[in-house]
MDTraj code that builds the backbone (N, CA, C; nanometers):
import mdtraj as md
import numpy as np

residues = "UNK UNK UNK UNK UNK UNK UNK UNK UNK UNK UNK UNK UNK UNK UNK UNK UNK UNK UNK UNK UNK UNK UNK UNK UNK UNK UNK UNK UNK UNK UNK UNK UNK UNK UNK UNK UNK UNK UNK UNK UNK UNK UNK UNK UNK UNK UNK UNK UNK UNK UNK UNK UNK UNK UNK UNK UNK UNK UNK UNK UNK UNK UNK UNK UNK UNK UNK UNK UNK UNK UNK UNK UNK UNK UNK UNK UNK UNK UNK UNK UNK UNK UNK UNK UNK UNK UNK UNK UNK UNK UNK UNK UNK UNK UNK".split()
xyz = np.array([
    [0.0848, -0.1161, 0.0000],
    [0.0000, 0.0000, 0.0000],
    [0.0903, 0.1237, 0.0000],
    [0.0508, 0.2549, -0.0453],
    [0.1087, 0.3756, -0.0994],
    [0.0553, 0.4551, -0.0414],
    [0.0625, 0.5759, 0.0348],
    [-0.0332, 0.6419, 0.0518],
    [0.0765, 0.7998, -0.0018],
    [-0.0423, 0.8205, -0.1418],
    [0.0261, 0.9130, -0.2617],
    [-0.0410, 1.0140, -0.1885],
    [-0.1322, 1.0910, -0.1476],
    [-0.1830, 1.1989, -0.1184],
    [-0.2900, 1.2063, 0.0467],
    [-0.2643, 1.3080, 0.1027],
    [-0.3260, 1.3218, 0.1975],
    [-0.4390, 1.4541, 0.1754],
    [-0.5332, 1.4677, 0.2068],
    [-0.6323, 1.5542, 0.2156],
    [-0.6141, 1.6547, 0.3264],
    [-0.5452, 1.7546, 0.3078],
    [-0.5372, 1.8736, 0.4106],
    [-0.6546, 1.8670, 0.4840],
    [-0.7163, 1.9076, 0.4266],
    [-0.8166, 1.9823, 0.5071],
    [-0.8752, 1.8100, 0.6458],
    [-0.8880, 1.7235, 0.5819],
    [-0.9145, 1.6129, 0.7189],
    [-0.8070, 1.5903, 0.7972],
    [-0.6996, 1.6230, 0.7767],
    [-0.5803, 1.6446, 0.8617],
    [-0.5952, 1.7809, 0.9168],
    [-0.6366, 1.8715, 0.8796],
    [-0.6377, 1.9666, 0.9598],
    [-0.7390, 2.0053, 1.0782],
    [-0.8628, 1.9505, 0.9953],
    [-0.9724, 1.9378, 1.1307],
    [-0.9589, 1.8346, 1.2436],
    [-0.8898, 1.7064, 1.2172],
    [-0.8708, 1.6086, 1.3309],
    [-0.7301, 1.6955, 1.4246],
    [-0.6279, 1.7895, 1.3526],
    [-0.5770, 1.8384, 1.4361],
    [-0.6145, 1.9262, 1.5447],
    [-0.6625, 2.0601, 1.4278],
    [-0.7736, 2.1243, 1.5200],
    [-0.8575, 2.1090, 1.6593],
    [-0.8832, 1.9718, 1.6623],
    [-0.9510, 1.9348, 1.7590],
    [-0.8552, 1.8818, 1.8640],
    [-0.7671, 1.7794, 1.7862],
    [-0.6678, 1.7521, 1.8655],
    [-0.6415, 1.8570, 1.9798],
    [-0.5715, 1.9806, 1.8762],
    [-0.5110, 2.0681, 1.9654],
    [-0.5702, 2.1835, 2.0332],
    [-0.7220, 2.1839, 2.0409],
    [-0.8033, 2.2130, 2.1226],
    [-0.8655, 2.1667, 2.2403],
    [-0.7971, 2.0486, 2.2449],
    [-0.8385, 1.9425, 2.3763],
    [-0.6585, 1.9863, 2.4330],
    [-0.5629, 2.0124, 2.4273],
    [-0.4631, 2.0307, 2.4529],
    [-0.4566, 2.1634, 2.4925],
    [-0.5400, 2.2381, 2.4354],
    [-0.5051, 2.3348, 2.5178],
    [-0.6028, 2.3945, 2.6438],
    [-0.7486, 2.3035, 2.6100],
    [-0.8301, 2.3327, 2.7108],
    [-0.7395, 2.2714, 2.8370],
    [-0.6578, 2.1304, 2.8170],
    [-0.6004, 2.0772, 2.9314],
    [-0.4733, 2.1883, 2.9870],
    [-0.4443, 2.2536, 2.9007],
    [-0.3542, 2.3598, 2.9199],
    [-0.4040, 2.4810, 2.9967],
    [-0.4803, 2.5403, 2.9532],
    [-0.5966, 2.6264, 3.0216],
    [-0.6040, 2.6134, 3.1315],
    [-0.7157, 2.4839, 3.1473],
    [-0.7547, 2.4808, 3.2983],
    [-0.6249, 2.5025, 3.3733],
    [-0.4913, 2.4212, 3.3462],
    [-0.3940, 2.4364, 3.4587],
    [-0.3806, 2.5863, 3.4562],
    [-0.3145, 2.6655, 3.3677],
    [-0.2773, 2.8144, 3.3882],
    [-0.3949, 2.8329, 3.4828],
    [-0.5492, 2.8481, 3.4658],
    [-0.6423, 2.9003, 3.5559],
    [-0.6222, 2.8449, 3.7121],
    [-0.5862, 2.7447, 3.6932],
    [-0.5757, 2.6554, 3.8696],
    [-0.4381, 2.7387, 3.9202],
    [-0.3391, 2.7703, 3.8251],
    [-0.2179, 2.8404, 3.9033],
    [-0.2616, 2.9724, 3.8795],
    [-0.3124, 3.0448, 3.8073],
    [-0.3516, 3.1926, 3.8131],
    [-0.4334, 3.2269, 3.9902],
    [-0.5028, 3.1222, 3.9861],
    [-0.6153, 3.1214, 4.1062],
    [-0.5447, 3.1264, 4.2211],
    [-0.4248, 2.9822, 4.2364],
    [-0.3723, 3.0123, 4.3461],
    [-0.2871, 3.1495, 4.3798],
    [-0.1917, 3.1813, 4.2574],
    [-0.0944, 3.2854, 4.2612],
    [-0.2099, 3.4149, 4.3055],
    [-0.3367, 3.4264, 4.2648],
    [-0.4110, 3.5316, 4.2798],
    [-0.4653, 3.5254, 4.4306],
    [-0.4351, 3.4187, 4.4981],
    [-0.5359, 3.3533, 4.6108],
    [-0.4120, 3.3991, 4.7334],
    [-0.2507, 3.3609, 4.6759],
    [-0.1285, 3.4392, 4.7574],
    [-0.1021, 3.5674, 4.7273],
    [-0.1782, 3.6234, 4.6803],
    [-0.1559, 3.7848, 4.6926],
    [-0.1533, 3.8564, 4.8008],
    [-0.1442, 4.0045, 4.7726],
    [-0.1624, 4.0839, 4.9045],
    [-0.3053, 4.1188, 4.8849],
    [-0.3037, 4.2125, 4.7586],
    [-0.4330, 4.2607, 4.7368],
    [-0.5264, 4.2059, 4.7666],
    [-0.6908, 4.3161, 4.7971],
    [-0.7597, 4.2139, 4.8012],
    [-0.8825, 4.1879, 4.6799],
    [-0.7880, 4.2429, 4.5512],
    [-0.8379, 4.1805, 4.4497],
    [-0.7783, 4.0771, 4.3442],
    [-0.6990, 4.0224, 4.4114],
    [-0.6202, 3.9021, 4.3820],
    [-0.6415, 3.7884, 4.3571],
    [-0.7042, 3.7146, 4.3873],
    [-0.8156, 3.6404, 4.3611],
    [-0.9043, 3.6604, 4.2619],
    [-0.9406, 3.7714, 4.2535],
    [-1.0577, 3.8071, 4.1239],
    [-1.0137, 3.8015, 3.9880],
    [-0.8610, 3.8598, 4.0076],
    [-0.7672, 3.9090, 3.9103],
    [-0.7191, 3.7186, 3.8350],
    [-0.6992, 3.6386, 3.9632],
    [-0.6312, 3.5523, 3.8998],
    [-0.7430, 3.4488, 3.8593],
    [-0.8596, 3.4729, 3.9218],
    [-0.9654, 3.3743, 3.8648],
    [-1.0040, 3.4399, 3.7212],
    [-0.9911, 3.5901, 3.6852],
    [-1.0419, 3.6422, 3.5415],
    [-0.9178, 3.5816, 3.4549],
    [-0.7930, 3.6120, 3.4925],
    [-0.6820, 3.5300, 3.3679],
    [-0.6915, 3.3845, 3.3453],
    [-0.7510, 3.2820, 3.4213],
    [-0.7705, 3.1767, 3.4293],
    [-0.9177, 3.1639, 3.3695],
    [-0.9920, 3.2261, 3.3410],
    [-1.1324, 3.1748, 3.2580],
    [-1.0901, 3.2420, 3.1259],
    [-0.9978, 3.3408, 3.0970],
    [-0.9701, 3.3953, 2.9823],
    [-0.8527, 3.2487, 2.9116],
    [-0.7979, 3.1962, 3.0014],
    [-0.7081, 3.1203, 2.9353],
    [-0.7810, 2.9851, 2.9168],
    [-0.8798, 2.9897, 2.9757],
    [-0.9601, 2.8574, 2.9552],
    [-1.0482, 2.8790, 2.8187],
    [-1.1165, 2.9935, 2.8106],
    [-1.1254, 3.0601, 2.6513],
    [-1.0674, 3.0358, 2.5767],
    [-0.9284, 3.1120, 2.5712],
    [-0.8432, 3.1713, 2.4782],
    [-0.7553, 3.0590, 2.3956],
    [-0.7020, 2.9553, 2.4981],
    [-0.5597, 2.8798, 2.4964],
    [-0.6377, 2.7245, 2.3893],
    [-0.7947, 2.6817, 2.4299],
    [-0.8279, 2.5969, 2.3377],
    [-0.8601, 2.6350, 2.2046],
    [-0.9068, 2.7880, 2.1460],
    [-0.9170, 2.8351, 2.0513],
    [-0.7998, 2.8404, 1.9881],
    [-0.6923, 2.9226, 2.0576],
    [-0.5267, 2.9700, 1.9667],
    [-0.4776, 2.8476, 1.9599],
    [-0.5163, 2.6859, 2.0571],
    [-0.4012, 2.5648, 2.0100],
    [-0.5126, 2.4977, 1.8731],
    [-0.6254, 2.5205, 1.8947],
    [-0.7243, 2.4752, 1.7752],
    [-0.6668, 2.5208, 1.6242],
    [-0.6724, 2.6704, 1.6174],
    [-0.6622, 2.7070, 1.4825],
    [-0.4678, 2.7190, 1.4626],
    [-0.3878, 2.7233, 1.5421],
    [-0.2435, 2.6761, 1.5596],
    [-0.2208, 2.5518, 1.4855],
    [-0.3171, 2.4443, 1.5424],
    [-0.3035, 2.3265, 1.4815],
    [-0.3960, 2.2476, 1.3273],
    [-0.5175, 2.3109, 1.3252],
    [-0.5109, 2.2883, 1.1747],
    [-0.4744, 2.4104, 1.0755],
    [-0.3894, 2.5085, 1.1209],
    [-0.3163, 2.5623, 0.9819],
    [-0.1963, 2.4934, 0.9579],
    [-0.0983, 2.4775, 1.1085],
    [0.0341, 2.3704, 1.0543],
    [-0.0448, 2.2390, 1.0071],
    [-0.0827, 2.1575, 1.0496],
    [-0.0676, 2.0461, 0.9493],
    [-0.1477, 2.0534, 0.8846],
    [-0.2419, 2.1334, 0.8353],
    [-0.3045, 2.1927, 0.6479],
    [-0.1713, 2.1966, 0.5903],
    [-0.0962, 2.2847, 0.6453],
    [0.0395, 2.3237, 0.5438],
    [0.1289, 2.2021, 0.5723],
    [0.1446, 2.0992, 0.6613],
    [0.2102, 1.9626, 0.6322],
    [0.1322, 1.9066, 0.5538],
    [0.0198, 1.8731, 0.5428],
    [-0.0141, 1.7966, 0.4787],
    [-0.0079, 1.8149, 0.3429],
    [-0.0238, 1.9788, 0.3250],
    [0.0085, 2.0098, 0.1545],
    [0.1672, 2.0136, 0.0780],
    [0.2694, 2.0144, 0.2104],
    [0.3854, 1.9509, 0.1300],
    [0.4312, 1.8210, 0.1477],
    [0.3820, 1.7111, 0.2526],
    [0.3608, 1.6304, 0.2234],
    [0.3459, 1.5685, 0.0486],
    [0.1816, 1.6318, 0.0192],
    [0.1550, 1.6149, -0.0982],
    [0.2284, 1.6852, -0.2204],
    [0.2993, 1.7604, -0.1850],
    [0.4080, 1.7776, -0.3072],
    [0.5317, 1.7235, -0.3240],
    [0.5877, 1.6946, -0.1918],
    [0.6869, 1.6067, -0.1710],
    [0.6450, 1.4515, -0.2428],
    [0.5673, 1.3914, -0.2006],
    [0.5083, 1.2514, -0.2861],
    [0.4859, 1.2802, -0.4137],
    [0.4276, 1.3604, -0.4489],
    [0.4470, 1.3605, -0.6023],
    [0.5655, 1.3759, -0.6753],
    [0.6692, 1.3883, -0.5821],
    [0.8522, 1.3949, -0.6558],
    [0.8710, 1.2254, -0.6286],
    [0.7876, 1.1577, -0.5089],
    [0.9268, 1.1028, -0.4859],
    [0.8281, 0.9620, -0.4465],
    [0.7114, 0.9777, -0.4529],
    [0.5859, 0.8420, -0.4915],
    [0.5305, 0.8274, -0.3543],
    [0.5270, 0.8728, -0.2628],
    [0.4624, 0.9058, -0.1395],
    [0.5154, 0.7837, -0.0272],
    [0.5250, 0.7340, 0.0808],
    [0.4781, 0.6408, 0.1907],
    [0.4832, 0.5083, 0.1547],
    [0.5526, 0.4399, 0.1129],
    [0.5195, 0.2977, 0.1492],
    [0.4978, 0.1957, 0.2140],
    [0.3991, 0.1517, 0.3142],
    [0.3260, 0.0930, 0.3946],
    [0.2870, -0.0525, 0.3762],
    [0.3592, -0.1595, 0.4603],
    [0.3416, -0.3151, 0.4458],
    [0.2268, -0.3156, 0.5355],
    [0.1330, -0.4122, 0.5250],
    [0.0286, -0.4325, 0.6233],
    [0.0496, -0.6180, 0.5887],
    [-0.0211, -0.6084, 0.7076],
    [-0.0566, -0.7907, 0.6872],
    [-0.2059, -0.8329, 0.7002],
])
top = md.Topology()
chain = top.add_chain()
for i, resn in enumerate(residues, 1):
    res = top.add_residue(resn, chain, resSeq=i)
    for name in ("N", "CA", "C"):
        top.add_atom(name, md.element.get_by_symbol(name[0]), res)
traj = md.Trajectory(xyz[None], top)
């Protein structure tokens, strides 16, 4: 088996997602250490401060690793596919 061409775009949405579950797991931690670091403050809006950067990163961090990850491997997968067309793509034994 050969595998001559890959389809960007289904490589890019299974990444996408991929790397939106990676960064929600990313997220929550920054928010759990924002919380505490905000929770050892002096102020006494410290806490508020570190629970708002921690729901912003729980936002923010699964969106930016989402679209992070299906534009790189859209663009692997499309030289991938130019690379195989020089050079006959992947060759793959199965049993």
């Amino acid at each position: 088996m050969v595998i001559k061409r890959i389809e960007p775009i289904s490589v890019g949405k299974l990444a996408g997602i991929l790397y939106a579950a990676i960064g929600l797991v990313i997220g929550v931690l920054v928010a759990f250490v924002g919380l505490i670091g905000g929770m050892a403050g002096t102020k006494e809006f410290g806490a508020l401060a570190g629970g708002l950067v921690g729901i912003g990163a729980i936002i923010a961090l699964p969106i930016f690793y989402g679209l992070l990850g299906f534009v790189v491997f859209m663009i692997g997968a499309w030289l991938y596919n130019v690379a195989a067309g020089f050079v006959g793509g992947i060759r793959i034994d199965v049993e």
